[in-house]
LOKEKOL-514552 format. One record per residue (C-alpha): residue number from 1; residue in one letter; z, x, y. Coordinates in steps of 0.25 Angstrom, whole numbers. Layout:
N
<pt lumfi="NUM" minu="A" z="Z" x="X" y="Y"/>
...
//
This chain:
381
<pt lumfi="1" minu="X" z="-136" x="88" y="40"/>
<pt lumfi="2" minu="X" z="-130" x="98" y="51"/>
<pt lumfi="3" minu="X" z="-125" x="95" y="63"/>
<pt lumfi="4" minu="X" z="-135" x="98" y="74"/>
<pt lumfi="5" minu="X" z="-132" x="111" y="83"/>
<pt lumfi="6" minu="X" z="-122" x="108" y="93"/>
<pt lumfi="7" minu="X" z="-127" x="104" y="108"/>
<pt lumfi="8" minu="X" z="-123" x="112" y="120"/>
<pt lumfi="9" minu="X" z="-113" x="104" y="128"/>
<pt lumfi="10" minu="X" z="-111" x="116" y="138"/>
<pt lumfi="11" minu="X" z="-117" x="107" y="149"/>
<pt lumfi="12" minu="X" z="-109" x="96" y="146"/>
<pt lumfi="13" minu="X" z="-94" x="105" y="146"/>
<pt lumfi="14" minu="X" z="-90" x="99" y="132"/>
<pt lumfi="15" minu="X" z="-95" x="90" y="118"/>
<pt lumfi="16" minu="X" z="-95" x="75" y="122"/>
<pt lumfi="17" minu="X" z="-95" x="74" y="105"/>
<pt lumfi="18" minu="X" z="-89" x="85" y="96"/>
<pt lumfi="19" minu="X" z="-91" x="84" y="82"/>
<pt lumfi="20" minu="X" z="-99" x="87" y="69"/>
<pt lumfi="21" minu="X" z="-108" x="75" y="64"/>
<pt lumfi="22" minu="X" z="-111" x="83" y="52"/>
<pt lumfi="23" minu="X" z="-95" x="86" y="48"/>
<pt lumfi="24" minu="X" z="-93" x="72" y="50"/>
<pt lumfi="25" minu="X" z="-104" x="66" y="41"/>
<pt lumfi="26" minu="X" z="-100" x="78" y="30"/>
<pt lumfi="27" minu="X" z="-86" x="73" y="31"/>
<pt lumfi="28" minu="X" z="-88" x="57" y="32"/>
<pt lumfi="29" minu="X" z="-98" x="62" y="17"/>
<pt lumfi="30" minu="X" z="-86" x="67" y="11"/>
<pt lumfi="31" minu="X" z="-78" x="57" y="14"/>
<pt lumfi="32" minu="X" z="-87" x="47" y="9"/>
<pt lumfi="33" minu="X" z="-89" x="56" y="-4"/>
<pt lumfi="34" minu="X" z="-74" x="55" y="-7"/>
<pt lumfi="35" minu="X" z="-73" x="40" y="-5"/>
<pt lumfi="36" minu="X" z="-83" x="39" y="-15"/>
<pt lumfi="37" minu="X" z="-76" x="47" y="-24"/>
<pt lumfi="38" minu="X" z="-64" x="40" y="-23"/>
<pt lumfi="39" minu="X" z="-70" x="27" y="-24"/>
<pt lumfi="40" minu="X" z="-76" x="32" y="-37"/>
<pt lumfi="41" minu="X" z="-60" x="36" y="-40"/>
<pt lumfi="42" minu="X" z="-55" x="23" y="-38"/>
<pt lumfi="43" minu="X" z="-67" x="17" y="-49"/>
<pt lumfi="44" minu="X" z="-63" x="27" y="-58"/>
<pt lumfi="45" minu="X" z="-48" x="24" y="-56"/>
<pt lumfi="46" minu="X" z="-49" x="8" y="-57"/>
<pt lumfi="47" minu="X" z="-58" x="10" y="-71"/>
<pt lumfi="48" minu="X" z="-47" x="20" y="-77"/>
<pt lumfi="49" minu="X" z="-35" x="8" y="-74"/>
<pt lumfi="50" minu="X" z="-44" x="-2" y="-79"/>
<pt lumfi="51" minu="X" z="-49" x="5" y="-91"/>
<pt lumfi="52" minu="X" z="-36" x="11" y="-96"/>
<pt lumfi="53" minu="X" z="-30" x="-3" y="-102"/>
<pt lumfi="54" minu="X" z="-34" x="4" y="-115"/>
<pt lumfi="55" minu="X" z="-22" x="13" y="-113"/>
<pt lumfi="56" minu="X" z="-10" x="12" y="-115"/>
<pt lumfi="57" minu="X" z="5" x="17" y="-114"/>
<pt lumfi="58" minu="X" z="14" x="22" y="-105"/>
<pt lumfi="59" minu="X" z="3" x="32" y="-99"/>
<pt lumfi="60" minu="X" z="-7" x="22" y="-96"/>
<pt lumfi="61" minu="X" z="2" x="12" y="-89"/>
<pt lumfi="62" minu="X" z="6" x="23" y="-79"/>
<pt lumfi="63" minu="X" z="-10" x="26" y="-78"/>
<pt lumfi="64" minu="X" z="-14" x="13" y="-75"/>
<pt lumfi="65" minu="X" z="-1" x="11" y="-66"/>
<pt lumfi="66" minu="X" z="-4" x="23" y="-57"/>
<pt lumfi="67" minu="X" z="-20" x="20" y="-57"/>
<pt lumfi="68" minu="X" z="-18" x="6" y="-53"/>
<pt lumfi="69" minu="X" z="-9" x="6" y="-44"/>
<pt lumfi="70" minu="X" z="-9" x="18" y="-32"/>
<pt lumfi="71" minu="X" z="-22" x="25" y="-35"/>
<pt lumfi="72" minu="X" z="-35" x="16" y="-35"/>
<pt lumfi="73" minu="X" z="-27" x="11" y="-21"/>
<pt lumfi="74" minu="X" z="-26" x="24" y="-14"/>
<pt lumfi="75" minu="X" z="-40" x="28" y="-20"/>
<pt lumfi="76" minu="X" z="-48" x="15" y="-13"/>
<pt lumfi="77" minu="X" z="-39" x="18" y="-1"/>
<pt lumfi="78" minu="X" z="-44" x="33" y="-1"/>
<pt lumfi="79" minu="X" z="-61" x="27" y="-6"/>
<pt lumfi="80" minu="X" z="-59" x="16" y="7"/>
<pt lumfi="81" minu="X" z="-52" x="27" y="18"/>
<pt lumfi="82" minu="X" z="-63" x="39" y="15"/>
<pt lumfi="83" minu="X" z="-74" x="29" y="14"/>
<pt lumfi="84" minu="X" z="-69" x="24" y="29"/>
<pt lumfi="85" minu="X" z="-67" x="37" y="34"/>
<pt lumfi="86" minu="X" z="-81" x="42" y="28"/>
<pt lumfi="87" minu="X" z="-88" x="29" y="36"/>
<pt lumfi="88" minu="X" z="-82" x="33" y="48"/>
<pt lumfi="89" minu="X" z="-85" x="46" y="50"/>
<pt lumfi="90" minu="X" z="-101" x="42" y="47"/>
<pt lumfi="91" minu="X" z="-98" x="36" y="58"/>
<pt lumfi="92" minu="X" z="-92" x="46" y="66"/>
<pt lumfi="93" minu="X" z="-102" x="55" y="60"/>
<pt lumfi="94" minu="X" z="-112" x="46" y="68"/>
<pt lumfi="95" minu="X" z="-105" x="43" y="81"/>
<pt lumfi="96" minu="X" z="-102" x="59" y="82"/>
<pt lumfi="97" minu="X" z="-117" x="60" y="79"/>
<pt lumfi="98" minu="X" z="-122" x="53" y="91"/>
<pt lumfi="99" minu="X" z="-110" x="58" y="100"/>
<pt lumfi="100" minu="X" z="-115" x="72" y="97"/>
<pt lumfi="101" minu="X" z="-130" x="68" y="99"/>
<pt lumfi="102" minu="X" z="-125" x="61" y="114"/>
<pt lumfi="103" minu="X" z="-117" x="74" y="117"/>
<pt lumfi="104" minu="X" z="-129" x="83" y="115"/>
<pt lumfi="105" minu="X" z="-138" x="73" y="125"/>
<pt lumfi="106" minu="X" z="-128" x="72" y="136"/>
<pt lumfi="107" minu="X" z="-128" x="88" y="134"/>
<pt lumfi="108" minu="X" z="-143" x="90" y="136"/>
<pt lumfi="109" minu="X" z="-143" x="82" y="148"/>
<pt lumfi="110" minu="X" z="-130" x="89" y="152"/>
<pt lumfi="111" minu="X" z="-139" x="102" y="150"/>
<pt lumfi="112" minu="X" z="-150" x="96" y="157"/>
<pt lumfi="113" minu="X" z="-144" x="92" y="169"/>
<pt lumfi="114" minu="X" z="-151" x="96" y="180"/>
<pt lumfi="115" minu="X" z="-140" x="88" y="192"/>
<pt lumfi="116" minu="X" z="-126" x="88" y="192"/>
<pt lumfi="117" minu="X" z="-128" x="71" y="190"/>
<pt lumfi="118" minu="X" z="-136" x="74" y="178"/>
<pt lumfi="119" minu="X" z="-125" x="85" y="172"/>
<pt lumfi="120" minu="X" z="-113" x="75" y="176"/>
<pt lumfi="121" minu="X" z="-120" x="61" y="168"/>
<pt lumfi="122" minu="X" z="-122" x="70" y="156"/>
<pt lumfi="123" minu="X" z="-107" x="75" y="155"/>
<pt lumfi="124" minu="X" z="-103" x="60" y="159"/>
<pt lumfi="125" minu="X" z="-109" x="55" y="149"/>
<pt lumfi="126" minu="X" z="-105" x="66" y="138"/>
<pt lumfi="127" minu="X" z="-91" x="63" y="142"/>
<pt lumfi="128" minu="X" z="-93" x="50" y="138"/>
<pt lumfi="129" minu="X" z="-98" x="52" y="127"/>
<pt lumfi="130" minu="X" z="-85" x="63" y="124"/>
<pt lumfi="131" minu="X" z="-76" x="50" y="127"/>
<pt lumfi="132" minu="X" z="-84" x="41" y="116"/>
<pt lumfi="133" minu="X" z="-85" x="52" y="106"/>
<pt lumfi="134" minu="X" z="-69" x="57" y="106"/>
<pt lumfi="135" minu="X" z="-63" x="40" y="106"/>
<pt lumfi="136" minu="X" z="-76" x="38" y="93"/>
<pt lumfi="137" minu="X" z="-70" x="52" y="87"/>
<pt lumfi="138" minu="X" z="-53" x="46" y="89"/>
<pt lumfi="139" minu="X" z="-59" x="32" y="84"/>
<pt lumfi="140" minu="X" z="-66" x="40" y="69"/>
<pt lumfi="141" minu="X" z="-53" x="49" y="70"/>
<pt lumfi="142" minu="X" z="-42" x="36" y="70"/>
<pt lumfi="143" minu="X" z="-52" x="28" y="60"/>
<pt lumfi="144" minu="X" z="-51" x="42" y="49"/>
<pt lumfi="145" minu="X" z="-35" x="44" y="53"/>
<pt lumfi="146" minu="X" z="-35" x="29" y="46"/>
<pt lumfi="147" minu="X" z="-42" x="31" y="35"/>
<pt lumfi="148" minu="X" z="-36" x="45" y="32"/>
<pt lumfi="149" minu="X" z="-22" x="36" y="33"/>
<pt lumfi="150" minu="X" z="-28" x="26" y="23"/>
<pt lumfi="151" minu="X" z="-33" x="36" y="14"/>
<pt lumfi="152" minu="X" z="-20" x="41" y="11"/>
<pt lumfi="153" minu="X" z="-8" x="34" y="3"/>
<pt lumfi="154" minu="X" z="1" x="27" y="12"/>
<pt lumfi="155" minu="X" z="15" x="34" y="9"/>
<pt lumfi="156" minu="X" z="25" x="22" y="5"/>
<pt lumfi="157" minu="X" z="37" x="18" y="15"/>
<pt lumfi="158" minu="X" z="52" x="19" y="10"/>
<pt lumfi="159" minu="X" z="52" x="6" y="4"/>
<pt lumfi="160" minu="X" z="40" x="6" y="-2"/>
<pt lumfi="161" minu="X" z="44" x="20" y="-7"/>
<pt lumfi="162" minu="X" z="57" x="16" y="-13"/>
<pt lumfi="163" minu="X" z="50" x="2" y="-18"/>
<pt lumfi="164" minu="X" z="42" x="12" y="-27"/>
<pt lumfi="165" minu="X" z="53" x="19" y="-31"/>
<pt lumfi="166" minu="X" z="59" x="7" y="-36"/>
<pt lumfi="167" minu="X" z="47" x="2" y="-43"/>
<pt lumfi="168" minu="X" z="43" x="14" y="-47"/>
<pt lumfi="169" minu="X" z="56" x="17" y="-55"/>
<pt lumfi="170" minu="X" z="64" x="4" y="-56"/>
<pt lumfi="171" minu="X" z="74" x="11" y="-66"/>
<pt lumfi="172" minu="X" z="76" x="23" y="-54"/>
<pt lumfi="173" minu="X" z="79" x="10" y="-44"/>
<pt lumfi="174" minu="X" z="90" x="4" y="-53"/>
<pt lumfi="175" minu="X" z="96" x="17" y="-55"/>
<pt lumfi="176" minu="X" z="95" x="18" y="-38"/>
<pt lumfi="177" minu="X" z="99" x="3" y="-35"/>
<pt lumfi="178" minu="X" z="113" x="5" y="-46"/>
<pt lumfi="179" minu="X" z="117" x="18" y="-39"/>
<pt lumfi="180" minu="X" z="115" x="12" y="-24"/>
<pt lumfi="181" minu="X" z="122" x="-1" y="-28"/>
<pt lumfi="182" minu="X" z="133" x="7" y="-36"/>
<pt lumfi="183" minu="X" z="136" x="13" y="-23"/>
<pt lumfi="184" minu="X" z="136" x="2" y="-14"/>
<pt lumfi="185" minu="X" z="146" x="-8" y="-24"/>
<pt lumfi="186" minu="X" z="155" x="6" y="-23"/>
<pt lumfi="187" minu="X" z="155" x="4" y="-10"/>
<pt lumfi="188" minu="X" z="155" x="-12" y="-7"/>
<pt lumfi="189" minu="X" z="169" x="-11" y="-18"/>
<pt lumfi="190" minu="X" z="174" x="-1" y="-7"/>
<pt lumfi="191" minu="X" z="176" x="-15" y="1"/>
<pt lumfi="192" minu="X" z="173" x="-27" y="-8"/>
<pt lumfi="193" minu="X" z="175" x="-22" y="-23"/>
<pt lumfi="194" minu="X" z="168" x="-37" y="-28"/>
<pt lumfi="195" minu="X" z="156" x="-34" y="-22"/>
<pt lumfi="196" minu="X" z="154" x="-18" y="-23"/>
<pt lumfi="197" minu="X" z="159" x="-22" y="-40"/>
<pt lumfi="198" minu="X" z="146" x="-32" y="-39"/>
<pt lumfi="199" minu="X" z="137" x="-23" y="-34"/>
<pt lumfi="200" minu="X" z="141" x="-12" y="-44"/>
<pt lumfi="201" minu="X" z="139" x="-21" y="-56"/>
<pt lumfi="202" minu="X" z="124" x="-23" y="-51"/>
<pt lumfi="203" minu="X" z="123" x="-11" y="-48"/>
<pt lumfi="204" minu="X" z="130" x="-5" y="-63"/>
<pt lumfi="205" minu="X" z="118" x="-16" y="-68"/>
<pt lumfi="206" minu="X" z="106" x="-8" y="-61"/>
<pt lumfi="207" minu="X" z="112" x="4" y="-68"/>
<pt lumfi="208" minu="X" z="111" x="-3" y="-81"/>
<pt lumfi="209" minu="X" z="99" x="-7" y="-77"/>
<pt lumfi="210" minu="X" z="93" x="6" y="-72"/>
<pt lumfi="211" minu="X" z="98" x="13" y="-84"/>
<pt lumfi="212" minu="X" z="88" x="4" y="-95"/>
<pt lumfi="213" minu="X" z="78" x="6" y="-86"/>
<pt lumfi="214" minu="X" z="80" x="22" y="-85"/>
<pt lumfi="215" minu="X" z="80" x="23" y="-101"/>
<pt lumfi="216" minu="X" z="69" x="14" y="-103"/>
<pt lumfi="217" minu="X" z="58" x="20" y="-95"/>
<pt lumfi="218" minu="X" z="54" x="31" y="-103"/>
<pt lumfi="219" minu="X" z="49" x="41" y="-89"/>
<pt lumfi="220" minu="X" z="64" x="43" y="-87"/>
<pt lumfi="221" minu="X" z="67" x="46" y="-102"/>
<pt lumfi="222" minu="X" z="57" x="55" y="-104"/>
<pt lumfi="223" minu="X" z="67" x="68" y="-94"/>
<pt lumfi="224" minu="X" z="78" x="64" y="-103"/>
<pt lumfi="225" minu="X" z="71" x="64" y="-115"/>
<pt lumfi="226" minu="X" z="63" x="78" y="-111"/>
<pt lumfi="227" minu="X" z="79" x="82" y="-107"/>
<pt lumfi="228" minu="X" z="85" x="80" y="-119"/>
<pt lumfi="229" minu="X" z="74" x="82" y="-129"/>
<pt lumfi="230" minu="X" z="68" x="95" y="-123"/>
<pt lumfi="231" minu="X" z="78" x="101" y="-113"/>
<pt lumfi="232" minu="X" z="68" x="98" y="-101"/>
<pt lumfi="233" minu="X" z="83" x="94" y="-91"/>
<pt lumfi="234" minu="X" z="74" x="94" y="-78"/>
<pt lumfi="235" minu="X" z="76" x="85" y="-65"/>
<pt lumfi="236" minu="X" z="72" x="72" y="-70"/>
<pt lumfi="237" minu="X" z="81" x="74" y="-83"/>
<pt lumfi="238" minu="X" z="92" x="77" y="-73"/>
<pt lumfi="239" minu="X" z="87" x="63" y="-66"/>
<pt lumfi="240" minu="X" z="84" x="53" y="-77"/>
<pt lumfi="241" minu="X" z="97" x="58" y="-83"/>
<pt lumfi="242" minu="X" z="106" x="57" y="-71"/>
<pt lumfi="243" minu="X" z="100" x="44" y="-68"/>
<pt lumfi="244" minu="X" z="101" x="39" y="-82"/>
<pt lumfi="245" minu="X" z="117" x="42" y="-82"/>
<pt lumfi="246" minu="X" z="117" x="35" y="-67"/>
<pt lumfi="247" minu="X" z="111" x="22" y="-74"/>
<pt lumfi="248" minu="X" z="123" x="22" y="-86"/>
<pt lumfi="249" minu="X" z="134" x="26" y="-79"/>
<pt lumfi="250" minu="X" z="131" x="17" y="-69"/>
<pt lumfi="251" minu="X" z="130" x="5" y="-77"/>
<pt lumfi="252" minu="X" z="142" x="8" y="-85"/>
<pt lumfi="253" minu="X" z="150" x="-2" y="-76"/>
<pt lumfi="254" minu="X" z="142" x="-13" y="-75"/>
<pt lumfi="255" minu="X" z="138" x="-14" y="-89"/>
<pt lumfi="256" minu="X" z="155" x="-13" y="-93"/>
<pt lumfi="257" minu="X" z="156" x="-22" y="-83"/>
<pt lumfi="258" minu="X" z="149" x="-31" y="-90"/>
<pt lumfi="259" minu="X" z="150" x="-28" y="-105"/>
<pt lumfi="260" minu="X" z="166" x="-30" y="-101"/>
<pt lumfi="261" minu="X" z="163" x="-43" y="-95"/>
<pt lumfi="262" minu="X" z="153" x="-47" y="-107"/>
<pt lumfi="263" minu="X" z="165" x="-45" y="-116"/>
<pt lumfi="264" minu="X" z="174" x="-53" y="-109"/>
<pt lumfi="265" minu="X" z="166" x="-64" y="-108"/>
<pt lumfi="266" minu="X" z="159" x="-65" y="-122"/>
<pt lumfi="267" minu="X" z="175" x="-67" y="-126"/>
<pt lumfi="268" minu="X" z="178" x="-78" y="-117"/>
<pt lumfi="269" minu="X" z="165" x="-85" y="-120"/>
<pt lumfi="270" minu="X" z="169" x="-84" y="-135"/>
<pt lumfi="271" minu="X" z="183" x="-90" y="-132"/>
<pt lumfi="272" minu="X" z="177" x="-100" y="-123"/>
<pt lumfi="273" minu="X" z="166" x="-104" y="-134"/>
<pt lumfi="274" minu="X" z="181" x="-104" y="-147"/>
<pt lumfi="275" minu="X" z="187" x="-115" y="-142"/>
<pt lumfi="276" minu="X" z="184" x="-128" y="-149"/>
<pt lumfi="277" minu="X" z="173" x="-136" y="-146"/>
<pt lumfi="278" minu="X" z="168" x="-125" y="-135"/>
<pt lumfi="279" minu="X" z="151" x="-128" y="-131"/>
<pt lumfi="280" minu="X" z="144" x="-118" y="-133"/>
<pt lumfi="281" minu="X" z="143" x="-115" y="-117"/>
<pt lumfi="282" minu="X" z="160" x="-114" y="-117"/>
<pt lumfi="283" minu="X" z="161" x="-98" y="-117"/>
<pt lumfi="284" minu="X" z="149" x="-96" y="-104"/>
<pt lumfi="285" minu="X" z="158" x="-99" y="-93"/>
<pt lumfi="286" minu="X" z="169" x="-92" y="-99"/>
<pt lumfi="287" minu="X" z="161" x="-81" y="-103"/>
<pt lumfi="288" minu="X" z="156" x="-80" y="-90"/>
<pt lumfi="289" minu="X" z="167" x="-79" y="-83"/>
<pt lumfi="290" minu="X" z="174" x="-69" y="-91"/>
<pt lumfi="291" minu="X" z="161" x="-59" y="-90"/>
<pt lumfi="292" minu="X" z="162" x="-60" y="-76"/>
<pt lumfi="293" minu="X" z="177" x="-58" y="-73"/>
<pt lumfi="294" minu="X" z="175" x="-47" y="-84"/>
<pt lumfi="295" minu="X" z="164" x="-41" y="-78"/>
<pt lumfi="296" minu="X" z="169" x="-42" y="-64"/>
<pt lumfi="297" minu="X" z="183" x="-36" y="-69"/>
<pt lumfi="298" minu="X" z="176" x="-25" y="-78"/>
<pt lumfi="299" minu="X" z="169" x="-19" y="-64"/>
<pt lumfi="300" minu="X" z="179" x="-19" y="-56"/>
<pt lumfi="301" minu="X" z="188" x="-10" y="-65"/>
<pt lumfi="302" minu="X" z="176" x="-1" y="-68"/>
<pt lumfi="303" minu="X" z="173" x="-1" y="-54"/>
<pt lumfi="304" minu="X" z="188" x="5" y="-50"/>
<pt lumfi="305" minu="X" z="188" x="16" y="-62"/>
<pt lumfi="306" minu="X" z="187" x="29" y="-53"/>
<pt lumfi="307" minu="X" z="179" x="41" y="-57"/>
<pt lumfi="308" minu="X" z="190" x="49" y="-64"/>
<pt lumfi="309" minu="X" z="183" x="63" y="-57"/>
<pt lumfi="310" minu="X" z="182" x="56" y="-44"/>
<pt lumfi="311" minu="X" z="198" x="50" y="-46"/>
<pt lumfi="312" minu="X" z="199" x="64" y="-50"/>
<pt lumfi="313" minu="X" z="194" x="72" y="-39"/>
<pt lumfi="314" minu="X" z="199" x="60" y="-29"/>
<pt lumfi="315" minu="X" z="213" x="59" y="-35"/>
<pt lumfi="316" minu="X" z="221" x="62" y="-22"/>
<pt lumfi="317" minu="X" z="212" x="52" y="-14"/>
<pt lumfi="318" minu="X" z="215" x="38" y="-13"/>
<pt lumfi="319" minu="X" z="207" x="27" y="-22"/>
<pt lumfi="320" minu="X" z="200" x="22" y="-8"/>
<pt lumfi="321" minu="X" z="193" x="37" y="-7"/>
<pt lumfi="322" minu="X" z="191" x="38" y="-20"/>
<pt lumfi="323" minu="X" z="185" x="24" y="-19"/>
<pt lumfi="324" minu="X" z="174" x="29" y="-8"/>
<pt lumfi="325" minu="X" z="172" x="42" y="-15"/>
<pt lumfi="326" minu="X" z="167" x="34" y="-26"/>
<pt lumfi="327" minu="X" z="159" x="25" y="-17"/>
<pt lumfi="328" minu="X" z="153" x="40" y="-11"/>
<pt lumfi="329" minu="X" z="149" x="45" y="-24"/>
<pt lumfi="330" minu="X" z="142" x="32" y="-28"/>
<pt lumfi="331" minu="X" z="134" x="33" y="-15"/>
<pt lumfi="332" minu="X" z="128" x="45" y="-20"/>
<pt lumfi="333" minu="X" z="121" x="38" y="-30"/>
<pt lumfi="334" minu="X" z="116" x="30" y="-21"/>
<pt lumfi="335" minu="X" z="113" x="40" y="-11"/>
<pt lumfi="336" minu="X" z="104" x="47" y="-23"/>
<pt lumfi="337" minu="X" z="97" x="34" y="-28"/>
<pt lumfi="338" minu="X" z="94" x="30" y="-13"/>
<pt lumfi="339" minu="X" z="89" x="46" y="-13"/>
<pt lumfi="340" minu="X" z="77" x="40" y="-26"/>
<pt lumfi="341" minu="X" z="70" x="32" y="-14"/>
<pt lumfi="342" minu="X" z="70" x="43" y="-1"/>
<pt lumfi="343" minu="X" z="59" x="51" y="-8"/>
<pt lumfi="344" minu="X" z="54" x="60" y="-20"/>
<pt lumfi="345" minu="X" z="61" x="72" y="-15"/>
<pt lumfi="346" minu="X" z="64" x="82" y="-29"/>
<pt lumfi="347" minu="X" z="76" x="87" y="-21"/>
<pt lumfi="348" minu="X" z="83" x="73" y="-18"/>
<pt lumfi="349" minu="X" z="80" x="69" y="-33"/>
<pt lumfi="350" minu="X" z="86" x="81" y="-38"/>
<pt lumfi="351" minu="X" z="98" x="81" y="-29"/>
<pt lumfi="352" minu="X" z="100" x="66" y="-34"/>
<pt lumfi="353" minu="X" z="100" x="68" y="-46"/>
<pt lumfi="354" minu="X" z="111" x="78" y="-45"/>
<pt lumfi="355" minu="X" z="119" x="70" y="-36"/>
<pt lumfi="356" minu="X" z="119" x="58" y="-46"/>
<pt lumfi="357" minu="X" z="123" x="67" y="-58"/>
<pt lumfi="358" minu="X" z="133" x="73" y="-51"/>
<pt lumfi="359" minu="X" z="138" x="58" y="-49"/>
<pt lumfi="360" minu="X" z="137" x="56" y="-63"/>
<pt lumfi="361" minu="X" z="145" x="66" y="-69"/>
<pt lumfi="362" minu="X" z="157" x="64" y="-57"/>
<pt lumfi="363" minu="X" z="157" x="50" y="-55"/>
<pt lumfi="364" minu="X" z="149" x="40" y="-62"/>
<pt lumfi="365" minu="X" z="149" x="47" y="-76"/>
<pt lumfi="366" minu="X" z="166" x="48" y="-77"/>
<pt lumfi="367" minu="X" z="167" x="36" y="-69"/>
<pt lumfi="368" minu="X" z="158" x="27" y="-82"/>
<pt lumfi="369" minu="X" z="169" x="34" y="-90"/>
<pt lumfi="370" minu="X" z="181" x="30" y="-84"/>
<pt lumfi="371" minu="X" z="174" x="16" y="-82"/>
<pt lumfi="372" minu="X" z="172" x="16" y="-97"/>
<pt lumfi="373" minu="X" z="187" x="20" y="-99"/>
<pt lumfi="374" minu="X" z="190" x="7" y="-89"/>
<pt lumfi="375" minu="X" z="182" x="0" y="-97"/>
<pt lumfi="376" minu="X" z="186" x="2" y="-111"/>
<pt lumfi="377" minu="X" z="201" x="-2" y="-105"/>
<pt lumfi="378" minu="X" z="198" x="-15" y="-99"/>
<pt lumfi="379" minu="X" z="189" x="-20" y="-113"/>
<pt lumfi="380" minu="X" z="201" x="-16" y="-122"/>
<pt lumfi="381" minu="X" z="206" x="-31" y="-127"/>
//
């Protein structure tokens, strides 16, 4: 169907109702078309996640994740938006269509006019129908704007991006949440030593934690293995590795801390328990109370063993500043892992990761040692 020849609005000055009934009805079939594909997609999608329990593995989980969770979403949302905007631009088609046939009548009797009143009525009117035509066309275009918003995925806000992140990659968010309150409790002992040696333990105990989590998830073995087993160092090696030493140097503390204090308090309760005619209950408050001076004790002599590079390099400055230069370089650990949840920028990650091994190697790395070398003094009987 073709659009019928255009009328000569020369009598009237202008076209009271612009537009191609024909475009907009081949357009509004197109889009109709494609809603139906994608209706017909999302079928197909929800009998592939409902058919594939007969497989199994790794793969299939991931599969069936990914299918089930974002896709048949945005696929209905995309089969309801282009079926909308299809519906309404029949419509338009049909409004636009008897617009144009009423702008073709008000121009024959403008043609036709044979007084000035006759001539001024038809152009009257032709303006009033210009003035319904334009607000239908802005009400058609606001309605398709809509629908065009709808059709697309809604871009997440910061915190639902970083809640993503989080449960996305749980091990990635210990790793984060250890370095950020690493940093913090070196700068709360700055002021209050109890409270920042508190807040290091948790934070040497997210370490621990993150570090089982890293080595148990076989996606962030498989650049290490590739690494090691067929030479392939590239950026997420450099990563997963830097991240992995992160992890065990930083619970190296907490976990002394608390094998120290273990110790200590496995002895008292055995002495408590030696006495004659001790209940069975004799050596828990003992116990108890030994793990917890020993713990408490243990961290804070750890926590004072310096860097020997950073004493090193910082051996003319007072035990303040060298004090605060720790607190600094701590903060870029947090700085980086605070950098994981601004965006997926391949620069950032890169310059993060670089920053973080540098820290390694300078601070965290001879620092574990010399804590070990504290350590093995105060377990000495």
């Amino acid at each position: 169907m073709a659009d019928s020849p255009a009328a000569d609005h020369s009598a009237l000055g202008f076209d009271p109702a612009p537009g191609s009934p024909f475009a907009v009805l081949a357009l509004a079939k197109k889009l109709r078309s494609s809603a139906d594909c994608l209706a017909e997609t999302s079928r197909v999608v929800d009998a592939l996640v409902s058919h594939s329990s007969a497989w199994q593995g790794e793969a299939a989980t991931a599969f069936r994740a990914s299918l089930s969770r974002e896709l048949p979403r945005h696929l209905h949302a995309a089969h309801t938006s282009l079926a909308e905007a299809a519906r309404r631009l029949t419509g338009w088609h049909d409004t636009l269509a008897a617009h144009r046939a009423l702008a073709s009548r008000y121009a024959s009797q403008a043609a036709a006019a044979t007084t000035d009143e006759a001539l001024t009525d038809a152009r009257r009117l032709a303006a009033e129908l210009a003035s319904e035509h334009a607000a239908a066309a802005r009400r058609v275009a606001d309605t398709l704007t809509a629908t065009a918003r709808r059709l697309a995925p809604k871009e997440p806000g910061v915190l639902e991006s970083v809640w993503n992140k989080i449960v996305d990659n749980p091990a990635d968010a210990l790793s984060n949440a250890a370095a950020i309150l690493g940093a913090a409790g070196a700068a709360v002992a700055l002021f209050f030593p109890p409270a920042g040696m508190a807040v290091m333990l948790v934070a040497g105990g997210l370490s621990l934690a993150a570090l089982t989590a890293h080595l148990a998830d076989p996606g962030f073995r498989k650049p290490l293995t590739k690494g090691f087993t067929r030479g392939k160092f590239d950026a997420a090696f450099w990563k997963n590795s830097v991240t992995l030493l992160g992890d065990g140097l930083g619970a190296v503390p907490g976990v002394a801390a608390v094998a120290s204090g273990a110790r200590a308090g496995t002895v008292a309760a055995r002495a408590a328990m030696a006495v004659p005619e001790a209940g069975a209950l004799a050596g828990v408050s003992p116990g108890a109370g030994a793990f917890a001076r020993t713990t408490w004790n243990t961290a804070d002599e750890l926590r004072k063993v310096e860097s020997p590079l950073a004493a090193w390099a910082l051996r003319s400055s007072t035990p303040e500043v060298r004090e605060r230069v720790g607190v600094a370089v701590a903060g870029t650990g947090a700085a980086t892992a605070a950098a994981d949840y601004t965006g997926d920028d391949e620069t950032v990650d890169r310059g993060s990761t670089a920053v973080d091994g540098t820290r390694v190697a300078v601070e965290d790395g001879p620092s574990t040692v010399a804590k070990s070398a504290r350590l093995w003094t105060l377990v000495q009987p």
